[in-house]
C-alpha positions in Angstrom: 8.8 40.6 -37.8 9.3 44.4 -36.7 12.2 45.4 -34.8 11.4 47.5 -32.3 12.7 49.0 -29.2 11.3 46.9 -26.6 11.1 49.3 -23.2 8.4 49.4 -20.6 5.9 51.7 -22.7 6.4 50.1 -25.9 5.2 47.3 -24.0 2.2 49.3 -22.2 0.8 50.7 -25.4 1.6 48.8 -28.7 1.4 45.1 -28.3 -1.7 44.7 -30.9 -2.0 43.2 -33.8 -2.4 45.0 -37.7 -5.5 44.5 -38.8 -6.6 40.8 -40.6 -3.3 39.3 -39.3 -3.4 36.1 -36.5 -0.2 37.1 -34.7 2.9 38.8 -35.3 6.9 38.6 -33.5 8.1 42.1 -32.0 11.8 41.9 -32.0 14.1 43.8 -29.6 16.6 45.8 -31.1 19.0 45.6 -28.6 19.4 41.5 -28.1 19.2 39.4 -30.8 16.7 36.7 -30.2 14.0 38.0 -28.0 11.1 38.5 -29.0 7.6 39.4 -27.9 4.9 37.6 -29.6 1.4 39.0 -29.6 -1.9 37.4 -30.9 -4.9 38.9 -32.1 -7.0 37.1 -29.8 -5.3 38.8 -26.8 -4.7 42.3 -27.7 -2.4 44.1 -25.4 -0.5 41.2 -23.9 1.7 39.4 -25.6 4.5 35.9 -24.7 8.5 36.9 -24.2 10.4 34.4 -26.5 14.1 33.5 -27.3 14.8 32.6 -31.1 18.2 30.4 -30.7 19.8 27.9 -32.9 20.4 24.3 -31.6 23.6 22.3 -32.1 22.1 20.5 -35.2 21.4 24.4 -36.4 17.3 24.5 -35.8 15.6 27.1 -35.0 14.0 27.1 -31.7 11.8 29.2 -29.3 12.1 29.3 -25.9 8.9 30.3 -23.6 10.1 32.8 -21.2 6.1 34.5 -20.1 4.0 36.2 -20.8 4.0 40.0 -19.9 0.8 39.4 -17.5 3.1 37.3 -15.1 6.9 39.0 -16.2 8.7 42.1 -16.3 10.2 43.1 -19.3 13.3 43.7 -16.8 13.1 40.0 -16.0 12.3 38.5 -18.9 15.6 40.5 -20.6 17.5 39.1 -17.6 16.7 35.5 -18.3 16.7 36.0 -22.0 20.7 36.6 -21.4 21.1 33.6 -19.2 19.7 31.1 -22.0 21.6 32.4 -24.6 25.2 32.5 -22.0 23.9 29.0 -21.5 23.1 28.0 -25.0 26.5 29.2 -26.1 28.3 26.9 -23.3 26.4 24.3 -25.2 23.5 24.0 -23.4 19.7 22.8 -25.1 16.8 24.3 -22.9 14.6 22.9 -25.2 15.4 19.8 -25.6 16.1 19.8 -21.5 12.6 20.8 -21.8 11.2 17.9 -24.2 13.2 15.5 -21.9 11.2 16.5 -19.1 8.4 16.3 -20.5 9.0 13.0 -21.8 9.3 11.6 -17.9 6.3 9.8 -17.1 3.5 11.0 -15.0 3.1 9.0 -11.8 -0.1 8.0 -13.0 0.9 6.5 -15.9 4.1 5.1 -14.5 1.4 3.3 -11.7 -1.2 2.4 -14.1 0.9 1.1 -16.9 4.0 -0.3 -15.3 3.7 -0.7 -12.0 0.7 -2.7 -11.6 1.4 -4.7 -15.0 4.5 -5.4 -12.9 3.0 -6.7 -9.3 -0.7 -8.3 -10.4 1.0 -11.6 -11.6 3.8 -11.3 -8.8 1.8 -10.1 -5.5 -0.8 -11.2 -4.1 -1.8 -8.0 -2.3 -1.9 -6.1 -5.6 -5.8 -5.5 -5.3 -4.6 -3.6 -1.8 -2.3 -1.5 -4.2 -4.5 -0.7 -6.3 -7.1 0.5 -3.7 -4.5 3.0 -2.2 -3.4 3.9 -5.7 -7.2 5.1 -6.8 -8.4 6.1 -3.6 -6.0 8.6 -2.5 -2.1 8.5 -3.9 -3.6 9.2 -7.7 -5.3 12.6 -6.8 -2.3 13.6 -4.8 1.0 12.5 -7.2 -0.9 11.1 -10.2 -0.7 14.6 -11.9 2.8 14.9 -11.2 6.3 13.5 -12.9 8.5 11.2 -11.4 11.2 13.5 -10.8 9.1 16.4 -9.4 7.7 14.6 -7.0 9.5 15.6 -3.6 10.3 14.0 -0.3 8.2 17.2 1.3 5.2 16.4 -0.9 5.1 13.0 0.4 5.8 13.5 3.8 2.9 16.2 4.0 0.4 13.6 2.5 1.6 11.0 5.1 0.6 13.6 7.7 -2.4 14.7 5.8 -4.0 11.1 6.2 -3.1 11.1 9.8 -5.0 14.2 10.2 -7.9 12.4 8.4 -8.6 10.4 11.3 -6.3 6.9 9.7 -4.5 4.5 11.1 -1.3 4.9 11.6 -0.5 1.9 10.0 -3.1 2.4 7.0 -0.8 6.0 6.6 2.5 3.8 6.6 0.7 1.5 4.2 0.2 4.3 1.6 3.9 5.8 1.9 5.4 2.2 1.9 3.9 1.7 -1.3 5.3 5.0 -2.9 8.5 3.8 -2.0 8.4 0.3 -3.5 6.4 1.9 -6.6 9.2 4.5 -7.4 12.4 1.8 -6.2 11.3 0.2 -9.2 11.2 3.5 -11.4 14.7 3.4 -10.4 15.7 -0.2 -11.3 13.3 0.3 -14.4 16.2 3.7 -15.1 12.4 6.1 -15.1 14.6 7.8 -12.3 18.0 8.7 -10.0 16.3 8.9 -6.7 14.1 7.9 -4.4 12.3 10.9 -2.5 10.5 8.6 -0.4 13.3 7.2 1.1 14.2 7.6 4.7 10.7 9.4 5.5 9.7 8.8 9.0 7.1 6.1 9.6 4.1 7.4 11.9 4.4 4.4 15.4 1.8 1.3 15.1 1.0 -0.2 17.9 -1.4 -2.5 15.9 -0.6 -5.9 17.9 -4.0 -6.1 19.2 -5.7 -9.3 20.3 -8.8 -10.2 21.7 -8.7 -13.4 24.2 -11.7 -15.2 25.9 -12.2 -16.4 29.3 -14.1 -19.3 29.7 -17.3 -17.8 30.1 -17.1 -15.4 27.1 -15.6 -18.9 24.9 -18.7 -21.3 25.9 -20.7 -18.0 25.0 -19.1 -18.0 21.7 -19.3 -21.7 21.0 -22.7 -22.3 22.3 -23.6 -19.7 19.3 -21.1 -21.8 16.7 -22.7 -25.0 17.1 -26.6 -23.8 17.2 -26.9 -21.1 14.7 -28.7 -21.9 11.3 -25.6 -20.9 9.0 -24.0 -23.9 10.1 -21.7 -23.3 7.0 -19.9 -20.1 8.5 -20.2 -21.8 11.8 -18.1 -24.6 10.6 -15.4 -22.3 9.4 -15.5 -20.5 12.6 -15.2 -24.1 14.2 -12.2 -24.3 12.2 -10.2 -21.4 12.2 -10.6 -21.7 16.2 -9.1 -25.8 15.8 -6.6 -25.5 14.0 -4.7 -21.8 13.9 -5.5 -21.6 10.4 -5.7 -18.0 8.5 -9.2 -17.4 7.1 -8.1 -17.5 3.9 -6.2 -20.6 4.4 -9.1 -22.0 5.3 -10.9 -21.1 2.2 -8.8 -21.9 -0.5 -8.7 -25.5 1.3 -9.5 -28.3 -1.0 -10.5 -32.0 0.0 -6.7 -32.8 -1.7 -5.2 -31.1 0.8 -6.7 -33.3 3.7 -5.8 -36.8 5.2 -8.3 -37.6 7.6 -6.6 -40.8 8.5 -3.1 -39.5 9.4 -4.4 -36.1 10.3 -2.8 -33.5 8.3 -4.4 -30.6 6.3 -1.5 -29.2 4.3 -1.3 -25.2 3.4 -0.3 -24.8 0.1 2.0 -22.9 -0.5 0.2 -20.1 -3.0 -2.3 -19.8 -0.3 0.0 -19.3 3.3 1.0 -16.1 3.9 4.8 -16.6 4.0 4.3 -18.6 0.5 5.5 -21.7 2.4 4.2 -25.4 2.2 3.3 -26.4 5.8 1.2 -29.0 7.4 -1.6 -28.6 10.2 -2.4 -31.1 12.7 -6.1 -32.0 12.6 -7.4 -32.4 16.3 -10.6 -34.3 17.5 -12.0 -30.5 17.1 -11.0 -29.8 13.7 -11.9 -33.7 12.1 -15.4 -33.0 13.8 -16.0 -29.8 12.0 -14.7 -31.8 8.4 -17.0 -34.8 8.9 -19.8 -32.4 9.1 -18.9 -30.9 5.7 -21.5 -32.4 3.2 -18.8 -31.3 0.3 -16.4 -34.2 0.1 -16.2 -36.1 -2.9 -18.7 -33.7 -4.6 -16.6 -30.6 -4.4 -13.3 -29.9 -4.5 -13.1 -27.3 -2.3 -14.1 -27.8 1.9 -16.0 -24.8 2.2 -19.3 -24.8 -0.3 -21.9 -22.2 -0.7 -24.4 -25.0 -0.9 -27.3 -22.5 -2.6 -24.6 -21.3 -5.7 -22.2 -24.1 -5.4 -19.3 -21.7 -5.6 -16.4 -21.8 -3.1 -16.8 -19.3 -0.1 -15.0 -16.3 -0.7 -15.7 -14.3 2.6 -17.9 -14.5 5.7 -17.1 -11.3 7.2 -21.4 -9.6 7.2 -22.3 -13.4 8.7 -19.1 -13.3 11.2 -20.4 -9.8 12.2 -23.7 -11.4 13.2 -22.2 -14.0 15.1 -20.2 -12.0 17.4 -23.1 -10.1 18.1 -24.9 -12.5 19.5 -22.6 -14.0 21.5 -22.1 -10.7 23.0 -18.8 -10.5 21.7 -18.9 -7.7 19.5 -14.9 -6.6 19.5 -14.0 -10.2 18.4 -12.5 -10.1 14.9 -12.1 -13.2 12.6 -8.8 -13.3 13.3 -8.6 -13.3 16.9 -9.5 -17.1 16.9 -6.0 -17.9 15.5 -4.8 -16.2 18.7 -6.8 -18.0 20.8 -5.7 -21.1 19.1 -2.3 -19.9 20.1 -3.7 -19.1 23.6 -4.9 -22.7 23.5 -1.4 -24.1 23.0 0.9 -21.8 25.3 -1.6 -21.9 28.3 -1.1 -25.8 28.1 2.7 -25.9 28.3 3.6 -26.2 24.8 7.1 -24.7 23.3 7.3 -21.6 21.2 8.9 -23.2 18.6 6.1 -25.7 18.5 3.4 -23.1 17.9 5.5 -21.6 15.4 5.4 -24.1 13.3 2.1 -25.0 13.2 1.0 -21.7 12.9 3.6 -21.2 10.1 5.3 -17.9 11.1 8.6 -17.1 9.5 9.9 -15.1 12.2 10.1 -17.1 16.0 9.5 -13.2 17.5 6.1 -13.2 15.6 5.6 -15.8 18.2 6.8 -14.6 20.9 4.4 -12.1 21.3 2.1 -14.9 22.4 4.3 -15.9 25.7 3.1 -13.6 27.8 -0.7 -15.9 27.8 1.7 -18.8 29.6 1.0 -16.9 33.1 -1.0 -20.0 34.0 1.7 -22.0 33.4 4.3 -20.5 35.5 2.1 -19.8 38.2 1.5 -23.5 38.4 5.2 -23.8 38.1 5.5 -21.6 40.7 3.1 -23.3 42.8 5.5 -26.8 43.0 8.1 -24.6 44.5 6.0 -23.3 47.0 4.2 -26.6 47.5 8.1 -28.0 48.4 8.1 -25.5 51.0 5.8 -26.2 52.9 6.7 -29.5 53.3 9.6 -28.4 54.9 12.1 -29.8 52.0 15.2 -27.5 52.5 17.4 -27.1 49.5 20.9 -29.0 50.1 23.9 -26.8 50.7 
């Protein structure tokens, strides 16, 4: 270890190696502790260094850079700060193991995140889609506590400018928050930088509703096409309010045909709460056509693999089509079921239960279809009118 007089052209012209040697420390003469190290593999460069002694007395090197990307003016300078630091008490390198102990996102999701939600949410699969598909290549490289609120907030608007939903963007920042909440509670780290970001406006409350026309169109195609199987569902879904997958996860032991109640279990309804249906005429048509009581348990058979149907959505697609409806999602018969209701003068609080919501204003949205109704009600006050009934003073 040479001491040297570390200046500007000692650093120009003399940072090589002596022959048959791997590397050698050039010590500066003037501060005690820095060092330039150069190797033989990269003659005329070389790494600034700080020797220091911890508080348990070990020797330790802190990087500074190398003299491709740092003056020897600033690497001095910051060479003084550590050891001013260091002798306040301060460990940069074990500040620096620390850090480098903090979990990458990627391992933090991977790891502990999911491990944490598979067995405890049932829209883990969505997680993990959003995870692998775009989060990973954006955070999964970085640590939990260098991940910024600016960061996020530019990938939020990045997927916007993608050409996404702006729900499906909220989706993906929503779950970096809950993801890194539990970091916190876990103690992986202080603060949230997700919090309080902005949320892009979803106006997602669409719903498709039929005339008469358009539903004899649709039903006309329910009750003729060969897949009478996804027919039946259809038939279903559109009698009874039920989700889709409500109504396949339905087993026979959930039905009473005789006092006309199919009852949602609670790990299949969406606000994980037991309730019960009412079966109409509609709905008991559709399950004495089922050719899957008493040898399956489930309602809804795949009759070729004998395996419960899982999803309908390529035959649903075909459907539609044909009825000319091409716009109408599976979903939209739960609103027409809703429709059904409202436009015949039921109460909100009626519909809500059957259609289990946990929130009366997810209802609400539905009273707007009444405008039959009122008009009707309307009509009896002008009907009063014009028989020349005047209102008593």
């Amino acid at each position: 270890m040479p001491i040297v007089k570390l200046d500007s052209n000692f650093i120009s012209n003399n940072l090589k190696t002596p022959d048959n040697v791997s590397r050698i420390e050039m010590c500066c003469s003037e501060l005690k502790g820095f060092y330039v190290e150069v190797r033989a593999t990269s003659q005329g460069q070389g790494t600034f260094y700080l020797r220091s002694k911890n508080i348990a007395g070990k020797t330790c090197h802190q990087h500074i850079g190398r003299t491709t990307d740092i003056s020897l003016t600033d690497a001095r300078k910051q060479a003084k700060i550590l050891k001013a630091e260091i002798a306040l008490g301060a460990d940069p390198r074990g500040q620096e193991k620390a850090r480098k102990e903090i979990l990458l996102f990627s391992d933090f999701f991977e790891n502990h995140y999911l491990p944490y939600v598979i067995p405890r949410k049932r829209s883990w699969k969505r997680d993990e889609e959003l995870y692998r598909l775009r989060i990973k290549g954006v955070l999964g490289s970085k640590r939990l506590n260098t991940i910024t609120r600016l960061a996020i907030q530019n990938f939020h608007s990045a997927l916007k400018a993608e050409g996404l939903a702006a729900a499906t963007c909220n989706h993906h920042v929503k779950l970096i928050k809950h993801s890194l909440n539990l970091a916190i509670d876990w103690d992986m780290l202080e603060i949230n930088p997700a919090a309080r970001i902005p949320l892009f406006f979803e106006d997602n409350k669409k719903e498709n509703y039929l005339d008469d026309e358009q539903l004899q169109s649709l039903l006309a195609v329910l009750y003729s096409d060969p897949d009478h199987m996804a027919s039946r569902i259809a038939l279903f879904l559109l009698s009874t309010g039920c989700r889709l997958n409500e109504a396949l996860s339905a087993k026979w032991s959930d039905v009473d045909m005789v006092k006309r109640i199919f009852i949602v279990r609670a790990i299949n309804s969406k606000s994980k709460r037991l309730r019960s249906v009412p079966l109409n005429d509609s709905a008991l048509a559709v399950l004495s056509q089922l050719d899957t009581e008493e040898t399956f348990d489930y309602l809804f058979i795949n009759l070729k693999t004998e395996k419960p149907i899982t999803s309908i959505n390529r035959t649903w697609t075909r459907l539609r089509n044909r009825a000319g409806l091409p716009h109408l999602r599976i979903h939209d018969l739960r609103h027409m079921y809703a429709s059904f209701l409202v436009n015949s003068g039921r109460q909100i609080y009626e519909i809500k239960q059957i259609l289990g919501h946990a929130d009366i204003k997810t209802t609400e949205r539905y009273a707007h279809l009444s405008t039959k109704t009122l008009q009707n009600a309307a009509d009896s006050a002008s009907l009063m009118i014009r028989r020349g009934i005047k209102p008593s003073v």
